[in-house]
Each structure stands twice: as structure tokens, then as C-alpha cells.
N, C-alpha and C positions, 0 to 999 in steps of 0.2 A: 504494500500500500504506500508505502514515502516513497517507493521508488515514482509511482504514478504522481503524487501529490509534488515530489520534484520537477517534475516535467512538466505540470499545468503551468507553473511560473514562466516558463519559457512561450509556452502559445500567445502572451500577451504581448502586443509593440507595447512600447511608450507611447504616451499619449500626445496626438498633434494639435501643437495650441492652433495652428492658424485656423483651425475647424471652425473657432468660434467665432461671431459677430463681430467682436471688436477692434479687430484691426482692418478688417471692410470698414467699419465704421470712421475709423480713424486717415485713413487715405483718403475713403470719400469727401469727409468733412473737409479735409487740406486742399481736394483737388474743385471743389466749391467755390471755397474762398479765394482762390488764386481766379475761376470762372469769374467771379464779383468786383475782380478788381481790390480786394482786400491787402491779396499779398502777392509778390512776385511769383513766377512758378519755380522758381530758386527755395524762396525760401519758402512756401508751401510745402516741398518736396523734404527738404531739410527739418522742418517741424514735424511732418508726417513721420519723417525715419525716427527722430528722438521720440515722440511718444510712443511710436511703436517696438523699439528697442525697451523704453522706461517698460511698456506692460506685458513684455515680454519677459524682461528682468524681473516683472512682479511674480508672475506665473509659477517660475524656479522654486 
């Protein structure tokens, strides 16, 4: 029986954050606001990558 119960461990990946809503959400929002005239598409791009890095780091 552990022999089996060692091996269920393995059938499992790690789990993939990008699955979730929020880093759609977070590009979207960036690639918006550069649409609006708010921000360059420089720095929309660059705010998009640090929050998405920051909620990526959260994740860990």
C-alpha cells in the first residue's frame, strides 16, 4: 500500500498560476489604459510586467 500511496504524489503537476483571472486581468487593464491615452504603451507594458511579477511572487 505506500508503495501505491508513493506514486499518487507523483501523478500530480504543480499547479499553473497563469490559469487564473488575474493576470488577464492585469494586462488587460494596462493595455486599456495605454488604449485611453493614460499611459504610454512603454510604460503600460512595464506596469503590466511588475504587477504581474508582484502577484506572481505572491502566489509562491
Amino acid at each position: 500500500m505506500d508503495i501505491i500511496l508513493k506514486q499518487m504524489g507523483q501523478l500530480w503537476t504543480p499547479r499553473y498560476p497563469y490559469c487564473s483571472g488575474q493576470p488577464r486581468y492585469i494586462l488587460s487593464e494596462n493595455v486599456e489604459r495605454v488604449l485611453l491615452g493614460e499611459l504610454s504603451a512603454a510604460d503600460g507594458m512595464k506596469k503590466a510586467q511588475e504587477e504581474g511579477t508582484k502577484w506572481l511572487a505572491d502566489q509562491q
